[in-house]
C-alpha positions as CSV (number, residue, x, y, z in Angstrom):
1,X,68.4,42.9,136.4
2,X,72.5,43.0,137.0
3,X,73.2,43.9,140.9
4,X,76.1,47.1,141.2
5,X,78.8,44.1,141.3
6,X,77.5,42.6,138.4
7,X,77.2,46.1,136.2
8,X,80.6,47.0,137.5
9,X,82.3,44.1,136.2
10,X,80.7,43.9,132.7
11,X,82.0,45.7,130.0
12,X,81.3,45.1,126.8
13,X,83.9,44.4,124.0
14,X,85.5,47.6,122.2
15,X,85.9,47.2,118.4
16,X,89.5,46.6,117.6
17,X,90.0,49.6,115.1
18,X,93.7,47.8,114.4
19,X,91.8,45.7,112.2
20,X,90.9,48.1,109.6
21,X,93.1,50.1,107.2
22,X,91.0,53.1,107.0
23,X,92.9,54.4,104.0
24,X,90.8,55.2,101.0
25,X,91.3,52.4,98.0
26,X,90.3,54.9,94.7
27,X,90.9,52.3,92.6
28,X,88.5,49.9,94.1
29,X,85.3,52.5,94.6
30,X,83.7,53.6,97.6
31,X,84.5,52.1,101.3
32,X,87.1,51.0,103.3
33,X,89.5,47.9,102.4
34,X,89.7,45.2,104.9
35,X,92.7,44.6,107.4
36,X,94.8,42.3,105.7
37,X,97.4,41.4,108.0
38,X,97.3,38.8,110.9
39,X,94.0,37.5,112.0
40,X,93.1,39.4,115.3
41,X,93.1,37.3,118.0
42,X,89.4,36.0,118.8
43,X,89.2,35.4,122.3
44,X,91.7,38.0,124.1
45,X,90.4,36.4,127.8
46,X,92.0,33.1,126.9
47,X,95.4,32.3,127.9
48,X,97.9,32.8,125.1
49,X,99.8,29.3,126.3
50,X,97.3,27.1,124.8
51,X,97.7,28.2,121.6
52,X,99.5,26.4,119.5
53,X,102.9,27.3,118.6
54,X,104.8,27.7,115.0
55,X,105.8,24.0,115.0
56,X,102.0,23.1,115.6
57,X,99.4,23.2,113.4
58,X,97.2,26.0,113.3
59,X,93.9,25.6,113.9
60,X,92.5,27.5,110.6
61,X,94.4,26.9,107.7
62,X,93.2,29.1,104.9
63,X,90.7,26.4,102.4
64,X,92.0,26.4,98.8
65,X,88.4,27.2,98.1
66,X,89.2,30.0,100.3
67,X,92.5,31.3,98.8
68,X,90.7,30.9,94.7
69,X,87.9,32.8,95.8
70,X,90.4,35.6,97.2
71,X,92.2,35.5,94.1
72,X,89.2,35.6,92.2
73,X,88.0,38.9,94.2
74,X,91.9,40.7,93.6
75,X,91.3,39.7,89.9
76,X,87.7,41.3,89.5
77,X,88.7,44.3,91.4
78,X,91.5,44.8,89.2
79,X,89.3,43.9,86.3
80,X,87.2,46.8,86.9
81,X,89.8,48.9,87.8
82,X,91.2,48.6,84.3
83,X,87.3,48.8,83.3
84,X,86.9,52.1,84.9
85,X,89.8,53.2,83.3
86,X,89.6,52.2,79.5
87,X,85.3,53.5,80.0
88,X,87.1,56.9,81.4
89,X,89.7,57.1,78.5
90,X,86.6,56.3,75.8
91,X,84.5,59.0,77.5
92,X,87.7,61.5,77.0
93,X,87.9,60.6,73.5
94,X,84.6,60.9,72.7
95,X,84.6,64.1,74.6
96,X,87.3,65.2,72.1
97,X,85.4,63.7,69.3
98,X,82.5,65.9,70.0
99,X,84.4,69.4,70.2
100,X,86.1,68.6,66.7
101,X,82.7,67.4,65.7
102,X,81.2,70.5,66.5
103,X,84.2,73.3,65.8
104,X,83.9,71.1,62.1
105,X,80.2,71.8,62.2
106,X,80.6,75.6,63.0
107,X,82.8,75.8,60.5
108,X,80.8,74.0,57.7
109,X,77.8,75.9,58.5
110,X,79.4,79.6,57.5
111,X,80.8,77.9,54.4
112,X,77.1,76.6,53.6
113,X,75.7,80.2,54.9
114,X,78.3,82.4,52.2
115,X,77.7,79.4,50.1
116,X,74.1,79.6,50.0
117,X,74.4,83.8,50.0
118,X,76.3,84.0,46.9
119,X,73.3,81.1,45.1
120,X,71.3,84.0,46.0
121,X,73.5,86.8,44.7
122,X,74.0,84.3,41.9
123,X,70.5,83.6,41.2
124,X,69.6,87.6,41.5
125,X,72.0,88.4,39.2
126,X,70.5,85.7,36.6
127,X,67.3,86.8,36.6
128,X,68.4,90.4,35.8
129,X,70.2,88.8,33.1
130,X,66.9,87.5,32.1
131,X,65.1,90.1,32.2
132,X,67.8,92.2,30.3
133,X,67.7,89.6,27.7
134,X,64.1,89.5,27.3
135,X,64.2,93.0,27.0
136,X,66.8,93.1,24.3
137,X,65.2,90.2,22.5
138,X,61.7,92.6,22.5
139,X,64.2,95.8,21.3
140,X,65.1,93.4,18.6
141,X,61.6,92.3,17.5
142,X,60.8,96.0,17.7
143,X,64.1,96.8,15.6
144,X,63.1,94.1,13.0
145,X,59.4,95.3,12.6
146,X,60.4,99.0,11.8
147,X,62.9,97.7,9.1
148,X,60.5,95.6,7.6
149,X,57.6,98.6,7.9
150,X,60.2,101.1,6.3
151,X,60.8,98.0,3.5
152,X,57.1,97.9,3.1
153,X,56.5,101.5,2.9
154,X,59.4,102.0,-0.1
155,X,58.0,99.4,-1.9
156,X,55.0,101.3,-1.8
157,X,55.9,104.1,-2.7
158,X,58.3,102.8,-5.7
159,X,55.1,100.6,-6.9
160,X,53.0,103.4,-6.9
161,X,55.7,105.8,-8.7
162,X,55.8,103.9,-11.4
163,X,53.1,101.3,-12.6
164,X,55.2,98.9,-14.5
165,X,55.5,95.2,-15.0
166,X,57.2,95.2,-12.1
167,X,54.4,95.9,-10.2
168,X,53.8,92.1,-9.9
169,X,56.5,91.4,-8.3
170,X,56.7,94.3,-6.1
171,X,52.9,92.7,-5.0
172,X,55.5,88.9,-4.5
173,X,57.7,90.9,-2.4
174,X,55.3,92.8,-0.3
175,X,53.1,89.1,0.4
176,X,56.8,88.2,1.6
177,X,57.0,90.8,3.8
178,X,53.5,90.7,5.2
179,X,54.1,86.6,6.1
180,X,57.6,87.6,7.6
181,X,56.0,90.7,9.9
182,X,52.9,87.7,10.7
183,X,55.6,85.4,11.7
């Protein structure tokens, strides 16, 4: 256990906030981008005489290893920047892709619905043309039967007006007439 002394004259190091740039990167997603500027100073209790000076060398010079793998970060981060980007440009153009897509759709759908309302109108109207054709064709039968009946019945009566030699061939002609009403 610390004595009062002891508690009084411990404090605990403060974050230095200076360190952070708290200034939102959109480009590089979510979170906060790292202080780049100069490295804080470690140990703020030690005197500032012992550190070297500029014609010294400093004590951490930044690796090559260090400064590729740095590059190498900047690179990917602007990699998927440009990522982000060209996926955000394809999503608007398929976004416009699909509202053409579908106005053409619309569109081709009421010319296949008056389309497929005049096949019926069309096929309506054929079939009444059928009908009316079968019907005329039966008015014609009908037509052809009562000539041929009113053929039939002056032969008759000419054959049995006068019995003649022509009587024969008023019997030819009325076999012709017979097969013809059969056929």
């Amino acid at each position: 256990m610390l004595s009062l002394d002891e508690s009084l004259s411990f404090s605990l190091p403060l974050p230095d906030f200076n360190n952070f740039n708290y200034n939102f990167d959109f480009d590089s997603g979510f979170g906060f981008t790292p202080w780049t500027g100069p490295d804080p100073d470690p140990h703020p209790n030690q005197d500032r005489a012992a550190e070297p000076g500029p014609s010294e060398p400093a004590e951490k010079e930044r690796d090559p290893a260090e400064e590729r793998r740095i590059r190498r970060m900047i690179s990917n981060r602007e990699s998927a920047r440009r990522s982000r980007l060209r996926k955000q440009r394809h999503l608007e153009e398929l976004r416009a892709r699909l509202a053409r897509l579908r106005d053409e759709n619309r569109e081709l759908a009421g010319r296949l619905g008056a389309a497929a309302h005049h096949a019926l109108l069309f096929r309506r109207a054929n079939d009444r043309l059928r009908a009316e054709a079968a019907a005329l064709r039966r008015r014609l039968a009908d037509a052809r039967r009562l000539l041929l009946l009113r053929r039939l019945h002056r032969l008759a009566a000419a054959a049995s007006a006068a019995p003649s030699p022509s009587a024969h061939a008023y019997s030819a002609g009325l076999e012709h007439t017979l097969a013809s009403l059969i056929a």
